[in-house]
C-alpha positions in Angstrom: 105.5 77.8 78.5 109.1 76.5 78.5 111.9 78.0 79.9 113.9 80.2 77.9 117.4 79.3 77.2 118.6 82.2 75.4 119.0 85.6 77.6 120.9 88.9 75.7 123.1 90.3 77.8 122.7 94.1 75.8 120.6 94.7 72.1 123.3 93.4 70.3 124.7 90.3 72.0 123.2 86.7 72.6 124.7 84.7 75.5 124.5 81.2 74.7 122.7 79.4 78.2 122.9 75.7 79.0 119.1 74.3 78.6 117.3 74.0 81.8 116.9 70.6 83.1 113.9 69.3 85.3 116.6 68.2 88.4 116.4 71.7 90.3 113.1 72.4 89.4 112.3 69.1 91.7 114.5 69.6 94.1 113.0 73.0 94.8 109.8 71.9 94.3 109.9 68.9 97.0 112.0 71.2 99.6 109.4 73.7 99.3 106.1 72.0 99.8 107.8 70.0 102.6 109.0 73.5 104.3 105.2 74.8 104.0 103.5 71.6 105.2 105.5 71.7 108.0 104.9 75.2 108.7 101.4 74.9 108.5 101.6 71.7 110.8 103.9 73.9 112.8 101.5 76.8 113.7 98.3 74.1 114.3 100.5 72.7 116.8 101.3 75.8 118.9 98.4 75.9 120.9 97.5 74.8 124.8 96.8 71.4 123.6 99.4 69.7 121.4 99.7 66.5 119.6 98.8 65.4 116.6 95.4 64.1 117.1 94.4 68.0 118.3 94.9 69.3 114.4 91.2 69.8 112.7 90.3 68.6 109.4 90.5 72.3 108.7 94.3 72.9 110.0 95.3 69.4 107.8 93.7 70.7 104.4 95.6 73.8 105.0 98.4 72.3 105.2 98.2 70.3 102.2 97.1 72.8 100.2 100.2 75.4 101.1 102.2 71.8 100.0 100.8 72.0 96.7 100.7 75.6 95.9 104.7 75.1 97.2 105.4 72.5 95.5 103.5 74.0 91.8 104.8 77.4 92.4 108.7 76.3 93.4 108.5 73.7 90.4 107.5 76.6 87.6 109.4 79.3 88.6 112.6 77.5 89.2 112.2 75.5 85.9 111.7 78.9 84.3 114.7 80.1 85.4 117.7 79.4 82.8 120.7 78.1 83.8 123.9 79.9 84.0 126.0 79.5 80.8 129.2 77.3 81.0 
């Protein structure tokens, strides 16, 4: 599905929209899966014993998939968003 670039503002009327680029569809994506691995890294770490080397295999698969379900849904619904007309 691509995004659409065409939104009527009533029944009758058809703004014109700018087409959406790829840039801020990125740049959300990238922001978001590095907020939600971090957050997931985030939590692993808040117990008694921290560190790095105290996060299970378990904990780091969580927290690369939350990345990737960031990243896929940021990228999609940002890129489906149309840009604001000129």
């Amino acid at each position: 599905m691509s995004a659409p670039i065409h939104v009527p503002r009533t029944a009758n009327e058809h703004a014109a929209s700018t087409p959406t680029t790829a840039a801020k569809a990125w740049a959300a994506a990238l922001f978001s899966a590095v907020l939600a691995f971090l957050s997931s890294l985030l939590t692993a770490l808040g117990g008694a014993d921290t560190g790095f080397d105290s996060i299970t295999a378990g904990q780091w698969l969580t927290a690369v998939i939350a990345a990737l379900v960031a990243f896929g849904g940021a990228a999609g619904l940002t890129y489906y968003v149309p840009n604001k007309p000129r």
